[in-house]
C-alpha positions as CSV (number, residue, x, y, z in Angstrom):
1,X,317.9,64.0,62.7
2,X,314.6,65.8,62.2
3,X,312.6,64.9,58.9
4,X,310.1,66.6,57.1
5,X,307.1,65.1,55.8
6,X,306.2,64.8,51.9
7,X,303.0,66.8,52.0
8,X,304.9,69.8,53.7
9,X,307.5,69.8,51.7
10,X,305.1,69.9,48.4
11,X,303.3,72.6,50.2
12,X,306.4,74.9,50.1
13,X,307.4,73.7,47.1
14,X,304.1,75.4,45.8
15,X,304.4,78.4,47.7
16,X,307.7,79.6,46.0
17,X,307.1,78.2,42.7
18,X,303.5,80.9,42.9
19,X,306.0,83.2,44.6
20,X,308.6,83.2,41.8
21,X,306.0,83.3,39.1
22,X,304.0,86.0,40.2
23,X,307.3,88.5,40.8
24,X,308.1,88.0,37.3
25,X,304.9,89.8,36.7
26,X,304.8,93.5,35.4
27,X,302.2,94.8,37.7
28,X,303.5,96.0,40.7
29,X,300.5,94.3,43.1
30,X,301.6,90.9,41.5
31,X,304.8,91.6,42.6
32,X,304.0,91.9,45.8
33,X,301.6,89.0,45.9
34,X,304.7,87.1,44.6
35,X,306.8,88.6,47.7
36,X,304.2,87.8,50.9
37,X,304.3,84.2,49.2
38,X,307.9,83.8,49.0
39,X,307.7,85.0,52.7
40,X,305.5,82.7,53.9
41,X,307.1,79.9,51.9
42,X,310.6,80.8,53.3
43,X,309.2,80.9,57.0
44,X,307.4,77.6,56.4
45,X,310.5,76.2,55.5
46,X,312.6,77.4,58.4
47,X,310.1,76.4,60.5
48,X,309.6,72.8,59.4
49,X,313.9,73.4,59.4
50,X,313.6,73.7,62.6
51,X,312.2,69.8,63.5
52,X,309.1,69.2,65.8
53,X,308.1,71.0,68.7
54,X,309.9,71.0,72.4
55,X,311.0,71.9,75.1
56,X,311.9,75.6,75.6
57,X,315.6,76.5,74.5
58,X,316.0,77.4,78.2
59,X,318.4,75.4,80.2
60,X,317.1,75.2,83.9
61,X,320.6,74.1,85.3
62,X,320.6,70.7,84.1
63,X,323.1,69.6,81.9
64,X,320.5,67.5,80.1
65,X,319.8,69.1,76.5
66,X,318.0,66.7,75.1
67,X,314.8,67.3,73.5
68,X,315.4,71.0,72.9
69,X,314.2,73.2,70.4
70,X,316.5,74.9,68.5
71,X,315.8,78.6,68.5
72,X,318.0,79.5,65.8
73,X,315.4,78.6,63.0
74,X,312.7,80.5,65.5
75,X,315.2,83.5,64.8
76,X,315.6,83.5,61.3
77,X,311.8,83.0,61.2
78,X,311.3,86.2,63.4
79,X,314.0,88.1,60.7
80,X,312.1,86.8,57.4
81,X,308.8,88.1,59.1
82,X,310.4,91.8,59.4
83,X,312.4,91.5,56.0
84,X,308.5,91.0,54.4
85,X,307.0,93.5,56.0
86,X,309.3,96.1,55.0
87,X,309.2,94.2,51.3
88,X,305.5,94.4,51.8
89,X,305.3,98.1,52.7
90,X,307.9,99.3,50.1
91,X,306.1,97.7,47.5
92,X,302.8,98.9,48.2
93,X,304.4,102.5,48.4
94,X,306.0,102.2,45.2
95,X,302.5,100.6,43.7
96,X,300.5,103.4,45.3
97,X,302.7,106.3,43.8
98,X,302.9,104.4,40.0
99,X,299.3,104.9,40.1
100,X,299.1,108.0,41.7
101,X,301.9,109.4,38.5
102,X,301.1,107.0,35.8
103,X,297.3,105.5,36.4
104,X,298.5,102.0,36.4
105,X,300.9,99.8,37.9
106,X,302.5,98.2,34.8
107,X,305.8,98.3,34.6
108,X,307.0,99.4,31.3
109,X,309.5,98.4,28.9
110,X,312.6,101.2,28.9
111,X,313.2,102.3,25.7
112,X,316.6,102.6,25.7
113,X,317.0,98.8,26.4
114,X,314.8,98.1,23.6
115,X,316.7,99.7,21.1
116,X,320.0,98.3,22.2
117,X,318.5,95.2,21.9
118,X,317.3,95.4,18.6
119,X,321.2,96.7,17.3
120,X,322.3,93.9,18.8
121,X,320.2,91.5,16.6
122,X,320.9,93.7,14.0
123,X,324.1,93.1,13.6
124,X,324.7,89.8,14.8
125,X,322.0,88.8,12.2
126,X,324.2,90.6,9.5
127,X,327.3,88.4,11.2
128,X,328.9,91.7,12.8
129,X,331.2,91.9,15.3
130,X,328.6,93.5,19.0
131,X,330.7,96.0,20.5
132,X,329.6,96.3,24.0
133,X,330.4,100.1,24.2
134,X,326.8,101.0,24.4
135,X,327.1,104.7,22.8
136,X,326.3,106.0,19.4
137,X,328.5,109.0,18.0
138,X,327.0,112.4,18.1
139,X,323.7,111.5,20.3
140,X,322.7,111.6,23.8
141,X,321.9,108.0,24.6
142,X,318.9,109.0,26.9
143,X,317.6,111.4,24.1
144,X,314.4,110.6,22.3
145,X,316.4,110.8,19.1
146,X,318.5,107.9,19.9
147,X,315.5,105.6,19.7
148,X,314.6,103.5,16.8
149,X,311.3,103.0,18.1
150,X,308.5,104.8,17.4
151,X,306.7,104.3,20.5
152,X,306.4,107.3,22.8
153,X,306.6,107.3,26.2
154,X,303.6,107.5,28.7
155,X,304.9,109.8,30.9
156,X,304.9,112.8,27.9
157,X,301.1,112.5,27.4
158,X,299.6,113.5,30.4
């Protein structure tokens, strides 16, 4: 029975709580702040998972296996390590190119969304029944005339 020590687990308890906040950012580079941390929180905690260190998973013949690592948590350490590196890249691909089209890497409220939202309220303040067919007769639903809003988008002022 392998234990793990207050301090460490406090330190990975940090690790995703700053991971977690910082992907429920709207810029992108938060985001994948918020991913690397995770990462490294999630391989701390497979790693103190996998107990103390010792001897090599390698049995020489001996049927003794006492005081042998177990390389499964060394595995799923060496998998989370690949899964946030291609996180890591992806992300920074998909930051570069938002400010490459857009200028910034905010991540912008659809409009669409918005406006179902606010029918929604609408008529569950009046006490109507919310259909959840999503369509309004007689206009496109990805139209700019089926917003409420007045906001414009970004994308139509460059």
């Amino acid at each position: 029975m392998t234990t793990i020590s207050l301090a460490m687990a406090v330190v990975v308890a940090v690790l995703y709580s700053v991971g977690f906040y910082l992907l429920l950012q709207r810029s992108l580079m938060r985001v994948l702040l918020g991913v690397v941390v995770l990462g490294h929180g999630a391989n701390l905690l497979l790693q103190l998972a996998g107990g103390p260190p010792a001897r090599p998973p390698i049995l020489d013949g001996t049927g003794d296996t006492a005081g042998l690592a177990d390389p499964l948590p060394q595995a799923l350490a060496l998998t989370a390590v690949v899964i946030t590196f291609a996180m890591t890249t992806y992300l920074l691909a998909l930051g570069y190119r938002s400010w490459v089209l857009v200028g910034h890497d905010e991540v912008q409220d659809d409009l669409e969304d918005r406006r179902i939202a606010r029918r929604r309220t609408v008529k569950a303040s009046m006490g109507e029944e919310v259909e959840e067919t999503g369509d309004e007769v007689g206009v496109d639903p990805g139209s700019a005339a089926a917003s409420d809003d007045p906001v414009t988008s970004t994308a139509d002022v460059r």
